[in-house]
DRENPA-729334 format. One line per 2 residues: their letters; for each residue z, y, x of N, C-alpha, C. Coordinates in Angstrom, 2 decimals. Atoms other than C-alpha are relative to their C-alpha. Example, Ala and Ser with C-alpha at 12.3 -4.5 7.8 and 13.67 -1.06 7.14 Angstrom:
! residues 2
AS	0.00 -1.19 0.89 7.80 -4.50 12.30 0.00 1.20 0.90 ~ -0.06 -1.19 -0.82 7.14 -1.06 13.67 0.73 1.09 -0.77
This chain:
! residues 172
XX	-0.43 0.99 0.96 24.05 29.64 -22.87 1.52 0.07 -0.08 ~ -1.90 -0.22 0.74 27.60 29.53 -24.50 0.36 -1.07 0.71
XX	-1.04 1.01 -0.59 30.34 27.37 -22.97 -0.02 -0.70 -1.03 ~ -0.66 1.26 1.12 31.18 23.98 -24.56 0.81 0.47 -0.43
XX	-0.77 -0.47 0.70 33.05 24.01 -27.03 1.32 -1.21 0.57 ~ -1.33 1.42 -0.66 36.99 22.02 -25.92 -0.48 -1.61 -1.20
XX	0.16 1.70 0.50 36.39 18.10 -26.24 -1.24 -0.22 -0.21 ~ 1.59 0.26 -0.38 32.80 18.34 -25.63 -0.35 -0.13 1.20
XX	0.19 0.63 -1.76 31.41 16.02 -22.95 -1.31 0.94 0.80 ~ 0.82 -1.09 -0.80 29.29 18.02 -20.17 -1.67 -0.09 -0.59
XX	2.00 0.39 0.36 25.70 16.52 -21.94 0.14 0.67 -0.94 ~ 0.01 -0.72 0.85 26.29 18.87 -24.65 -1.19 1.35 0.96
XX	0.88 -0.68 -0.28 24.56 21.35 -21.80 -1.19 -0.56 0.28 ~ 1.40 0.15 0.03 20.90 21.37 -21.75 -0.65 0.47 1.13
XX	0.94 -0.80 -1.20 18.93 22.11 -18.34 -0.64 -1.04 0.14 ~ 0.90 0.95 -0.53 16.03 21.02 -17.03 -0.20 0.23 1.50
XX	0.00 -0.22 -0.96 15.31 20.00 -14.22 -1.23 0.26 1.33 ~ 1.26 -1.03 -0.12 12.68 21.59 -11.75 -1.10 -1.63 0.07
XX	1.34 0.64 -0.20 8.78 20.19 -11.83 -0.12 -1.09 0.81 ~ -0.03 1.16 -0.97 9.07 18.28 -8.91 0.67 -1.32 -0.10
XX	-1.19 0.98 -0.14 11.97 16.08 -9.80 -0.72 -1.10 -0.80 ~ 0.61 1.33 0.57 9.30 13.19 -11.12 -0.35 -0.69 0.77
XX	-0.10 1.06 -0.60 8.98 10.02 -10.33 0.37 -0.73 1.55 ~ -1.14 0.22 -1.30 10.15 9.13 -6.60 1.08 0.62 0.26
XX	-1.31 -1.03 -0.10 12.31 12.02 -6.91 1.07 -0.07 -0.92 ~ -0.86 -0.03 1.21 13.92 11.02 -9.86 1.61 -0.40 0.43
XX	-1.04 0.10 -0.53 16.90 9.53 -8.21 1.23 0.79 0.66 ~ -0.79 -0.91 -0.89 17.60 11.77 -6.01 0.20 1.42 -0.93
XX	-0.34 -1.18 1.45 17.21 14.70 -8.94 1.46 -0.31 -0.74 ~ -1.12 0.20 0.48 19.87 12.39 -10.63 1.54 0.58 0.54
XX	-1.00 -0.51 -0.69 22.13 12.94 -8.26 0.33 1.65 0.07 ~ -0.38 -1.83 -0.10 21.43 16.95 -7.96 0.68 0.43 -1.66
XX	0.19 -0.44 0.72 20.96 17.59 -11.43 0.89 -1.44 -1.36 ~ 0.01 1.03 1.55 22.91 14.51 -13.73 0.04 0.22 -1.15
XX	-0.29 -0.41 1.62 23.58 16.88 -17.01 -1.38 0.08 -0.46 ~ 1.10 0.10 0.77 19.89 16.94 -17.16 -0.93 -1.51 0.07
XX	0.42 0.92 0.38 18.80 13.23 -17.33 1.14 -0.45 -1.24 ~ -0.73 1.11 1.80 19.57 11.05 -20.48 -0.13 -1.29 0.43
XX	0.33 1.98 0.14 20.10 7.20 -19.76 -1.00 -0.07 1.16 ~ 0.95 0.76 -1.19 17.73 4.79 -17.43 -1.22 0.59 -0.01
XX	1.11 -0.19 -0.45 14.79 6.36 -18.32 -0.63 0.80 1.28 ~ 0.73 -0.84 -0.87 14.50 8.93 -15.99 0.27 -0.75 1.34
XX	0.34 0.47 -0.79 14.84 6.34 -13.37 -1.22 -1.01 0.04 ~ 1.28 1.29 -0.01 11.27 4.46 -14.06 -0.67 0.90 0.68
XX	1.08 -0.56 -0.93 8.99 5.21 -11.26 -1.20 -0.61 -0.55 ~ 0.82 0.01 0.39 5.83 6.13 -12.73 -1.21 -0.89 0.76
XX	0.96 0.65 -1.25 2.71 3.79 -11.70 -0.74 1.28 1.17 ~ 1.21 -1.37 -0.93 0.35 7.16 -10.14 0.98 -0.02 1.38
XX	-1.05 -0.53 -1.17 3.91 7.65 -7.86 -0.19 -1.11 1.13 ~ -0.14 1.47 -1.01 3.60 3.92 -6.54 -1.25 -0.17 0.91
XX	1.19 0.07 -0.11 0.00 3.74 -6.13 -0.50 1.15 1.80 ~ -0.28 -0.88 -1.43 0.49 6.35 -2.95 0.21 -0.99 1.11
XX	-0.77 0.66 -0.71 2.44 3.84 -1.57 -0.85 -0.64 0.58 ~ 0.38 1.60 -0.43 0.65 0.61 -2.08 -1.42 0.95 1.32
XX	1.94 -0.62 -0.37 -3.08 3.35 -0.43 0.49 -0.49 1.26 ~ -0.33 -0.09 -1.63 -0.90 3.61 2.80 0.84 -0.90 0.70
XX	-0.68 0.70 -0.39 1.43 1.18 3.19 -0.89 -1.41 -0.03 ~ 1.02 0.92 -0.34 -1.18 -1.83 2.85 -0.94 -0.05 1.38
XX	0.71 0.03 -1.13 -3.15 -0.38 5.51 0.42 -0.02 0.96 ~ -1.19 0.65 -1.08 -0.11 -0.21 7.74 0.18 -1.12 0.57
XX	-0.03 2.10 -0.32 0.23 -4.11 7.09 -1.18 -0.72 0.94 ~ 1.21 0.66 -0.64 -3.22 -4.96 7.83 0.24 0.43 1.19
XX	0.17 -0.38 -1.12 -3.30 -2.83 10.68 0.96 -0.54 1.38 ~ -1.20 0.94 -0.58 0.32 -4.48 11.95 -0.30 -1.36 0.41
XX	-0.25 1.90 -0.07 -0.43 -8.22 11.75 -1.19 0.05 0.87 ~ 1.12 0.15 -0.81 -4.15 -7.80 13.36 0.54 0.17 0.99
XX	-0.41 0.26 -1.51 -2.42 -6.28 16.35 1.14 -0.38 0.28 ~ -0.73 1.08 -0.41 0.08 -8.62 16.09 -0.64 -1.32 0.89
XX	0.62 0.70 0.00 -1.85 -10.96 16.06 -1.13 -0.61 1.65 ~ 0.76 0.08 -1.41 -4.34 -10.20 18.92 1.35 0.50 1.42
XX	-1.37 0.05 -1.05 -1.36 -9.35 21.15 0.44 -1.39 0.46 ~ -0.66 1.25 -0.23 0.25 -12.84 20.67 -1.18 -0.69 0.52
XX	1.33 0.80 -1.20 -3.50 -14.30 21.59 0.10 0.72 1.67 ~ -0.62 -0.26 -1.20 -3.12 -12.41 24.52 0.63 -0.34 0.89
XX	-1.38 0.56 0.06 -0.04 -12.95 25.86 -0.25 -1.75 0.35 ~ 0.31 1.54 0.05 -1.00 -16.65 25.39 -1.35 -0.40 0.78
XX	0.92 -0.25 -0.91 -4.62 -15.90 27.28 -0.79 -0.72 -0.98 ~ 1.19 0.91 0.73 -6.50 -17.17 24.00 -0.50 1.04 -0.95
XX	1.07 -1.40 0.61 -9.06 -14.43 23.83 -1.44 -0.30 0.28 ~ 1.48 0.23 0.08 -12.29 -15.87 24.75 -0.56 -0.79 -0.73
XX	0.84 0.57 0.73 -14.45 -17.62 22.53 -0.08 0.21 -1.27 ~ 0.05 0.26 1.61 -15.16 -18.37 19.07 0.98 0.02 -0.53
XX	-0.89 0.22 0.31 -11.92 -19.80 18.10 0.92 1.09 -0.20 ~ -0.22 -0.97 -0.19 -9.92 -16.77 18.64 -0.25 1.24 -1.22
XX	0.27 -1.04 0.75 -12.10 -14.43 16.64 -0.03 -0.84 -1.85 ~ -0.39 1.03 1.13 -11.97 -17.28 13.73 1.60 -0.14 -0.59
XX	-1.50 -0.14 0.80 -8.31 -17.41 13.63 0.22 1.64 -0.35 ~ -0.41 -0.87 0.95 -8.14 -13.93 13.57 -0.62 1.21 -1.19
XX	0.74 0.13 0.94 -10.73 -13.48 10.93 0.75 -0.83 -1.32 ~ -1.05 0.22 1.13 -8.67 -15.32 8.66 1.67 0.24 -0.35
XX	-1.34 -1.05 0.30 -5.51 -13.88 9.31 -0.62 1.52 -0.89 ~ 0.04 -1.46 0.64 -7.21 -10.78 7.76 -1.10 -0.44 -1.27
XX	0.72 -0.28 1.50 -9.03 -12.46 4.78 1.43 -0.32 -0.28 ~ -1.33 -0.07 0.60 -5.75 -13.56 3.95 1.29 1.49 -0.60
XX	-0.70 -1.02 0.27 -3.81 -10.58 4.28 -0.73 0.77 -0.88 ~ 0.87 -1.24 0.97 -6.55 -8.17 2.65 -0.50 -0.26 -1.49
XX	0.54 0.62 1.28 -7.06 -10.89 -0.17 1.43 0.61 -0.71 ~ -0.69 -0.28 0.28 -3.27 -10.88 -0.71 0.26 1.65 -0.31
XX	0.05 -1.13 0.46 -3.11 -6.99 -0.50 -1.10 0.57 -1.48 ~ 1.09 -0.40 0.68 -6.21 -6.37 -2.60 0.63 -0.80 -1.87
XX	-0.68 0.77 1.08 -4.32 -9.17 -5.28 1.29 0.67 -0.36 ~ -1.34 -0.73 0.08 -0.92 -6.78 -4.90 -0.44 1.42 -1.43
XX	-0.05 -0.94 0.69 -2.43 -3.96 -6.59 -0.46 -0.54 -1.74 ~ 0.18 0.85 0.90 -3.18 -6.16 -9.41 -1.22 0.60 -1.34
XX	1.53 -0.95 0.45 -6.85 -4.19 -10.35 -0.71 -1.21 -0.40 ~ 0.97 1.57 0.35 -9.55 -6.50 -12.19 -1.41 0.76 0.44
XX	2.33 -0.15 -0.05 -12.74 -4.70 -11.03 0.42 0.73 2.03 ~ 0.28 -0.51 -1.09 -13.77 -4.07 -7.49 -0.30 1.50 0.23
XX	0.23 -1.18 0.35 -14.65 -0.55 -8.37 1.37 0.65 0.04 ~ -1.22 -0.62 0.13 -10.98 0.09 -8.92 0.73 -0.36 1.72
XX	-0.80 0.25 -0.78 -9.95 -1.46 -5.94 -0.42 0.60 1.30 ~ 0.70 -0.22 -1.38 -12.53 -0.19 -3.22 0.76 1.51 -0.09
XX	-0.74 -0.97 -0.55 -10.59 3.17 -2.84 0.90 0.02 0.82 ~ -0.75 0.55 -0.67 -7.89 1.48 -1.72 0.24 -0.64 1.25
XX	0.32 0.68 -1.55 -9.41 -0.41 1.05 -0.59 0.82 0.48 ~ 0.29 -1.34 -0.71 -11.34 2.71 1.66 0.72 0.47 1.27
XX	-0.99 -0.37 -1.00 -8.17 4.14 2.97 0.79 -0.83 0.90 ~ 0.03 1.41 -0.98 -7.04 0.65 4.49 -0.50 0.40 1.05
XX	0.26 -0.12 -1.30 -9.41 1.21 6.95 -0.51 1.10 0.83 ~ -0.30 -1.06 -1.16 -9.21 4.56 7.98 1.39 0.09 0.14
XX	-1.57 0.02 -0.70 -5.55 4.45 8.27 0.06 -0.93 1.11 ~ 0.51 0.90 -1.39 -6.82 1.20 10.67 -0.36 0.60 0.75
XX	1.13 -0.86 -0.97 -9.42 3.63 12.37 0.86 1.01 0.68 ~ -0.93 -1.08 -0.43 -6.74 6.36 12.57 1.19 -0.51 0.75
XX	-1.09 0.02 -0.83 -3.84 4.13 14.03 -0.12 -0.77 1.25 ~ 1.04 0.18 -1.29 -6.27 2.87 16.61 -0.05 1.31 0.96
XX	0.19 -0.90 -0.31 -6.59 6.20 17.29 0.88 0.70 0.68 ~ -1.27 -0.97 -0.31 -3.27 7.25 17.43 0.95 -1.10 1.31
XX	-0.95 1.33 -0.67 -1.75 3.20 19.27 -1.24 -0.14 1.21 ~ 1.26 0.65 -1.54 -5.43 2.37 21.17 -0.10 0.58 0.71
XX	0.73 -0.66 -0.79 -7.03 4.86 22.29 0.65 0.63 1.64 ~ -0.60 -0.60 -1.54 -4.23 6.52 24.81 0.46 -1.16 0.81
XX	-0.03 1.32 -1.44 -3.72 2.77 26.66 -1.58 -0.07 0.12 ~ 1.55 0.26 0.13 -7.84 2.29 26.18 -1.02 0.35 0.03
XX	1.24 -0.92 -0.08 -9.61 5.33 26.11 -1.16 -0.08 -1.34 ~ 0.75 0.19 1.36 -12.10 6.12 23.37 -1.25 -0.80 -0.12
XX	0.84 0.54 0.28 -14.37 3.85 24.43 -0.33 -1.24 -0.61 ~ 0.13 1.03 1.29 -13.20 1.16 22.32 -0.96 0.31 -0.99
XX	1.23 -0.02 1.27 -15.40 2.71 19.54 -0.80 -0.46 0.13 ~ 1.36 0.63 -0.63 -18.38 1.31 21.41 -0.04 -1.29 -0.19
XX	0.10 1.42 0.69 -17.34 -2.17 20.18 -0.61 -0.07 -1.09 ~ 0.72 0.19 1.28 -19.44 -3.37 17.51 1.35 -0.90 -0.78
XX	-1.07 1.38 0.64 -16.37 -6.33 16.90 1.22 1.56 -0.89 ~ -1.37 -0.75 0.58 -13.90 -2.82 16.13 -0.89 0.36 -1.25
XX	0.25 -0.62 0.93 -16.23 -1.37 13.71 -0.63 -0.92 -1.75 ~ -0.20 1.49 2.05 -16.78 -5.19 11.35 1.05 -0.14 0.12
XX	-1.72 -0.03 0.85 -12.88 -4.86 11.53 -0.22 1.15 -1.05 ~ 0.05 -1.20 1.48 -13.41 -1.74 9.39 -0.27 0.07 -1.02
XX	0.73 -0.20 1.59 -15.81 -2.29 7.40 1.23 -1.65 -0.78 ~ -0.36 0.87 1.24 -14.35 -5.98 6.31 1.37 0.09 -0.28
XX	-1.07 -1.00 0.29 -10.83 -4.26 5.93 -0.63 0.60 -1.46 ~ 0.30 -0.81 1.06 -12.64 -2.42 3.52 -0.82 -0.86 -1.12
XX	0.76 0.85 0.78 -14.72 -5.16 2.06 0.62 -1.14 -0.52 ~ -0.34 1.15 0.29 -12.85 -8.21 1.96 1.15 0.25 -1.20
XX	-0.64 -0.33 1.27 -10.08 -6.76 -0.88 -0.90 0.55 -0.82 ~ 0.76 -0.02 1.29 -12.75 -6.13 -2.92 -0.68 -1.37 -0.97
XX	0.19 1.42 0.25 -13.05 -10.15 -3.69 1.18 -0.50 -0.45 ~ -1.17 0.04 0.50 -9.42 -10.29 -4.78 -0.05 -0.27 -1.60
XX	-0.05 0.09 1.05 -10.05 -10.17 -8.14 -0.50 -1.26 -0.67 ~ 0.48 1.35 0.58 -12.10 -13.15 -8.31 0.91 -1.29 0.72
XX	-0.90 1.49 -0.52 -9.08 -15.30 -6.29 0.77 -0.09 -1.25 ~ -1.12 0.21 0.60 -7.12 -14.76 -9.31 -0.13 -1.17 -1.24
XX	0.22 0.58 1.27 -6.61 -17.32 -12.52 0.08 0.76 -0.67 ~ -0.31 -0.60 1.35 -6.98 -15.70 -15.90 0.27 -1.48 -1.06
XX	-0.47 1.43 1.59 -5.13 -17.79 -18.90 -0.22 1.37 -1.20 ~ 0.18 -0.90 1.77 -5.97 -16.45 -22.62 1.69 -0.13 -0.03
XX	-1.36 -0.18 0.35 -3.24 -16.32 -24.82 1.12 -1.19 -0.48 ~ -0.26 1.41 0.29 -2.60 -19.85 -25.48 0.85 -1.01 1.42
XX	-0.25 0.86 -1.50 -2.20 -20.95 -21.79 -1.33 -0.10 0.84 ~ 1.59 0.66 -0.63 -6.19 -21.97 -21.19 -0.19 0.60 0.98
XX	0.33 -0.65 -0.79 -7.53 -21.26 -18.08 -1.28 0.08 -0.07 ~ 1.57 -0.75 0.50 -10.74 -19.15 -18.17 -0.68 0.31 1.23
């Protein structure tokens, strides 16, 4: 390509920039490459790019606050009974309602992928945090494996915590 011509600003050249440089990368492309973006757009992170995020970083959360959670019972020596598995039974409809309400999906169909991976990223950081203080015979709990499934079940009810208003205001 020909040199600018004098008193022509550098966006007069034209390059693109490589394949990869979409959506999370866009920033950092800016920075390599700025003669080939135009304006704000090429900083909008596409939804598909985010949607990565929310698969693995949700299941992180859940997986965080539960063994938060049972730690601090611990710790405190309030691990036997009912009570116990009640509080932290609702620490995780809460969280998995709220997560399952984050991705802001209206059909359970859309959303069960999501908790899918929820709770093998649970299963897997059990795997990777439990097992070498615990040995693998945690799996042999029946209580670890209805954390999994309702990890995986309970954000699929999200959709019906939400209000819908028409276009007026009404609630429907």
């Amino acid at each position: 390509m020909a040199p600018a011509a004098a008193g022509n600003s550098i966006h007069t050249f034209q390059a693109k920039a490589p394949l990869y440089m979409s959506g999370a990368f866009a920033f950092g492309a800016y920075l390599r490459y700025p003669h080939a973006h135009r304006g704000l757009s090429s900083f909008i992170i596409h939804n598909g790019d985010m949607k990565y995020i929310s698969r693995l970083g949700w299941g992180i959360v859940i997986y965080a606050l539960m063994y938060l959670t049972w730690n601090g019972f611990a710790i405190y020596g309030f691990t036997y009974g009912i009570v116990p598995r009640l509080c932290e039974l609702l620490v995780l409809v809460i969280v998995s309602t709220v997560a399952g309400r984050s991705l802001r999906l209206n059909s359970w169909k859309d959303i069960l992928p999501y908790s899918f991976l929820w709770a093998l990223t649970a299963l897997g950081l059990d795997y990777v945090i439990t097992v070498p203080l615990s040995g693998v015979q945690i799996y042999a709990n029946w209580n670890l494996w209805i954390g999994y499934a309702l990890v995986m079940l309970l954000p699929l009810a999200a959709p019906q915590t939400r209000i819908y208003r028409d276009d007026i205001g009404h609630i429907s």
